[in-house]
N, C-alpha and C positions, 0 to 999 in steps of 0.2 A: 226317310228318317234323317232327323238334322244332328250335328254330331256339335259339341262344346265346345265351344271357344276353348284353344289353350286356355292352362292357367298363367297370370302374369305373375312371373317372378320377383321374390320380394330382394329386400335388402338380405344381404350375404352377413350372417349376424359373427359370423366366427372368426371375420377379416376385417371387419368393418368398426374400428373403437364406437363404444357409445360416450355422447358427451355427454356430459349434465350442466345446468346453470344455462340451460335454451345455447348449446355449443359452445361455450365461451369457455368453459374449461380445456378445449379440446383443439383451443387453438391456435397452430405452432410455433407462432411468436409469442408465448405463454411464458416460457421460460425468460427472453430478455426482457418481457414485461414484469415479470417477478422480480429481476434483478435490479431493475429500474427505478421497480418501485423501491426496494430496498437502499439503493445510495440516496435517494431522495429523503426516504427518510431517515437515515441514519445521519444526512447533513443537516436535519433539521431539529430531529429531537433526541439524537445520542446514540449510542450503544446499547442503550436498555431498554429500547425503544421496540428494536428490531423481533418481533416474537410473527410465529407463523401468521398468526389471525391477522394480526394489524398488515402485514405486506400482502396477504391476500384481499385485504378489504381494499387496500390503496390501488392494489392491479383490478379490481374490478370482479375478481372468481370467490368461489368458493373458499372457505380456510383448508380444505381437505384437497386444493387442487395444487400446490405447491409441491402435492407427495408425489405427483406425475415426473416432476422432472429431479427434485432434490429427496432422495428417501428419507433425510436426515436435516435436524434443524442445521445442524454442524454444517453439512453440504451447504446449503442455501447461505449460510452465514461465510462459506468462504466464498462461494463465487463472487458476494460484495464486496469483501476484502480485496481478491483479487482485483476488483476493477478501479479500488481505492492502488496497490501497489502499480498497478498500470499509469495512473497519473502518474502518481510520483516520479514514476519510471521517464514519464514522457516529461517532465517539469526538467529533470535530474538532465538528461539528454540535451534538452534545449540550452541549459544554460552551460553545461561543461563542455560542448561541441560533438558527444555523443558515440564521441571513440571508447571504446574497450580499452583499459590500462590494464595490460597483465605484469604483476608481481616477477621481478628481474629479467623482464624482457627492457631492452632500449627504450629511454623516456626520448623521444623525440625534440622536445623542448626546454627541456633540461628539469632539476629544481623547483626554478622559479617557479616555472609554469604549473606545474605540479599542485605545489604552495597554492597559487591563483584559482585553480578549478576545484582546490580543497576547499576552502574560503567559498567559492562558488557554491558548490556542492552543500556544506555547511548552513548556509544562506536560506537553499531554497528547500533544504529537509526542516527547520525552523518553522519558515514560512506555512509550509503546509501542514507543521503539526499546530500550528496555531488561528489555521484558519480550515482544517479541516479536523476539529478536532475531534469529534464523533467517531469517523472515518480512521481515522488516528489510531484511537485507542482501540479499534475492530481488528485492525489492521498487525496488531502486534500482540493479541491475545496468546497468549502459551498455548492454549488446546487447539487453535486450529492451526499453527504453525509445526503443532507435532502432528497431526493427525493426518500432513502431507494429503489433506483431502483438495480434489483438481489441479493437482500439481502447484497448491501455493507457496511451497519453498522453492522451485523451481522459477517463480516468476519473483520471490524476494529476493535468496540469495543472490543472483546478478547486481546486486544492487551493492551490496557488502562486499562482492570480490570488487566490483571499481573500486569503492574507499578502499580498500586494502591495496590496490592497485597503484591511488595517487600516494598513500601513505607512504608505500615502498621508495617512491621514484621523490616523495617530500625529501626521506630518511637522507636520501643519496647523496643529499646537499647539505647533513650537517657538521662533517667533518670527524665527527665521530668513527673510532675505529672498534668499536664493538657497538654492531647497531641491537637495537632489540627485534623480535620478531614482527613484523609487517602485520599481522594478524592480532596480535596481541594486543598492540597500539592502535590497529583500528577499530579492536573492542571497544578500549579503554575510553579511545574518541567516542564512538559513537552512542556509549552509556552516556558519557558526561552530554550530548548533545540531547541526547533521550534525558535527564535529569534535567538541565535547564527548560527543556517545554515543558512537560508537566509541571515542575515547579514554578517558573510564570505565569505559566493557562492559570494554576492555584493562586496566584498571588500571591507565594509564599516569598520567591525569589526575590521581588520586588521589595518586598517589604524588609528583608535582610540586606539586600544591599540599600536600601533607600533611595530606589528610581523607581519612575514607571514608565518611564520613554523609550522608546527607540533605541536612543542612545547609549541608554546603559543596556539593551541588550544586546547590542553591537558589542560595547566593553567587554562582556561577557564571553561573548562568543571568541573573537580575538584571543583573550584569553585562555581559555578550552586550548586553542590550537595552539598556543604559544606554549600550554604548558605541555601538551603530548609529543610536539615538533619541535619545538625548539621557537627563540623567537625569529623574525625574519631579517631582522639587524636595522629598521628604521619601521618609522606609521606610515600607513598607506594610504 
């Protein structure tokens, strides 16, 4: 009497994810390739641009495989945000030397210096709102900066205590004996710097001051800071 082959055991279905889209949905570099796709296109065709379908079609999956890693359009839309405050972050670093200023701790370099990495600082948050501008205006949307989805006020805020940082150790050096709050003036700053891009990227700026150079948005900017700090006492 001959006795049966074992049976061979199949796939374990209760441990084992199923992909769909021939595996491509299932796999696990899926998420930084959604993300991917997303700063690429958000640098290319905007903020409006960004809807589940079109970043799933750019990553190559499904529209319905994005809900593997982001449950929420929101989710997905900040992780690119996130990775838009991450330059800035690394932009901001490079050019102010990358120290942490905290607010009435010792400026190390007095004022001056202060003033110089303000200016700095100032320069290259411009900069990338007008050459990242898509990314920009993602980046500072109301709903996903309250919505504290992936820790994204944790990777902006940092960004707002340094200005408030150089502000304080700016303040230090203007002789003034009732200064304002450190916070309030870095508000104040950093609207007015947030209203000159947008209204530039617009053309609106331009067109009321009657430049569209370089130049005059240098003038501007100086400005800004001349009128929240004080002026520096000579042109630089």
């Amino acid at each position: 009497m001959t006795s049966e082959p074992p049976p061979v055991p199949g796939p374990d279905l209760g441990t084992t994810p199923v992909a769909s889209d021939g595996g491509r949905d299932a796999d696990p570099g899926l998420r930084g390739r959604l993300i991917a796709a997303g700063v690429e296109l958000v640098h290319a065709e905007g903020a409006q641009a960004l809807t589940l379908r079109e970043i799933a079609r750019r990553a190559g999956v499904s529209h319905g495989a994005p809900r593997r890693y982001f449950p929420t359009h929101l989710d997905l839309l900040s992780a690119i945000a996130r990775e838009g405050f991450t330059e800035l972050g690394a932009r901001v670093a490079a050019t102010t030397g990358g120290e942490d200023v905290a607010p009435d701790a010792p400026a190390p370099d007095g004022p001056q210096a202060a003033r110089a990495r303000l200016d700095a600082l100032a320069r290259v948050y411009l900069d990338f709102a007008l050459t990242r501008r898509g990314m920009y205006e993602l980046m500072f949307r109301h709903d996903l900066l309250e919505s504290g989805r992936l820790g994204l006020r944790d990777t902006s805020l940092p960004l707002f205590a340094l200005l408030t940082g150089l502000v304080d150790h700016a303040l230090a050096g203007s002789g003034t004996t009732s200064r304002p709050d450190s916070a309030v003036v870095a508000g104040a700053l950093w609207a007015n710097l947030h209203g000159i891009a947008q209204l530039w990227s617009w053309g609106s700026l331009a067109l009321a001051s009657r430049t569209e150079n370089p130049e005059g948005l240098d003038t501007l900017l100086r400005a800004a800071l001349d009128a929240h700090l004080g002026p520096t006492g000579g042109e630089r």
